[in-house]
N, C-alpha and C positions, 0 to 999 in steps of 0.2 A: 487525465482528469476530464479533459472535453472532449474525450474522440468524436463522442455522438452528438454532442451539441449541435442542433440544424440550427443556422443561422435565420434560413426563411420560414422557419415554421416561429420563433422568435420576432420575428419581423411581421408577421401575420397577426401573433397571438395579444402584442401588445397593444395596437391600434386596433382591438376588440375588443381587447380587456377596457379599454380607457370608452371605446362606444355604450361596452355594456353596462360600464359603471355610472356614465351621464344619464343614460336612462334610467336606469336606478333613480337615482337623483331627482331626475325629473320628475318620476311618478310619487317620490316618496313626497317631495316640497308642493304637488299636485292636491295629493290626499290630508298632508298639514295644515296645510292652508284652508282645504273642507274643513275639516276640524279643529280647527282653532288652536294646534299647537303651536303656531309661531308669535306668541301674542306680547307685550313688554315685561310679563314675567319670563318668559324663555329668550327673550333678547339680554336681559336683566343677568339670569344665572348664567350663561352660555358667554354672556361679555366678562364676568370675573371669573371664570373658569378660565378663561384663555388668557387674561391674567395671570393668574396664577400659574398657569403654563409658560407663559412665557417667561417670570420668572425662576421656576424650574430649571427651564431651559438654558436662561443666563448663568445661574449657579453651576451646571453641568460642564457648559464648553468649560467655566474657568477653572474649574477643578482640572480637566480633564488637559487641558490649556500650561498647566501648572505641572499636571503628569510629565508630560510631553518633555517642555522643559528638560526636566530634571534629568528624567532617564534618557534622552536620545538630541537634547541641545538643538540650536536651532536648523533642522530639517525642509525633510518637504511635507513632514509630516505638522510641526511647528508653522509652516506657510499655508498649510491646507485649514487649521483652525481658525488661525489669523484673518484669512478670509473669510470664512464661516460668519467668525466674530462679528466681521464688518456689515456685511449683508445682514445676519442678525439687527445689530445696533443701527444701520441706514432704516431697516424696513419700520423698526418701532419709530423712526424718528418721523416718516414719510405717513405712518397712520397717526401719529400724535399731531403732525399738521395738520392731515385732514379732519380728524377728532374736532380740533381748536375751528377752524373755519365752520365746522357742522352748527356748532352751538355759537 
């Protein structure tokens, strides 16, 4: 399945891809900014969107959390969610500090 897989062309491609994507980025938040797209109506929908994302997202792992479970008991796969979880629920808790300090 990987006879051909090149390691170094892998190794190359990635820490390009991630240069050409910051640029990206740069020019786009560049031209935003001219334009007035980042204003606190796009802070406004763009903050409940990720909301709601991140909700999603908690439903997801524990469905999926509950999967696991059932069919395969507690695994590596059960310890790989587990952690998921974790980091999940630390990072909402690490922005909901900083949230509460902002205001």
């Amino acid at each position: 399945m990987y006879e051909e897989f090149d390691l170094f062309t892998f190794l190359i491609g990635l820490p390009l891809g991630i240069i050409i994507t910051g640029i990206v980025f740069m020019i786009n938040r560049k031209i935003g900014k001219k334009k007035r797209w980042f204003d606190e109506r796009y802070n406004r929908i763009h903050g409940r969107a990720r909301s709601y994302s991140w909700v999603a997202t908690t439903i997801a792992i524990l469905v999926v959390w509950m999967i696991v479970i059932v069919k395969e008991g507690p695994g590596l796969t059960f310890f790989l969610l587990t952690g998921l979880w974790v980091v999940h629920m630390v990072s909402y808790s690490i922005g909901a500090i900083i949230a509460n300090q902002e205001n």
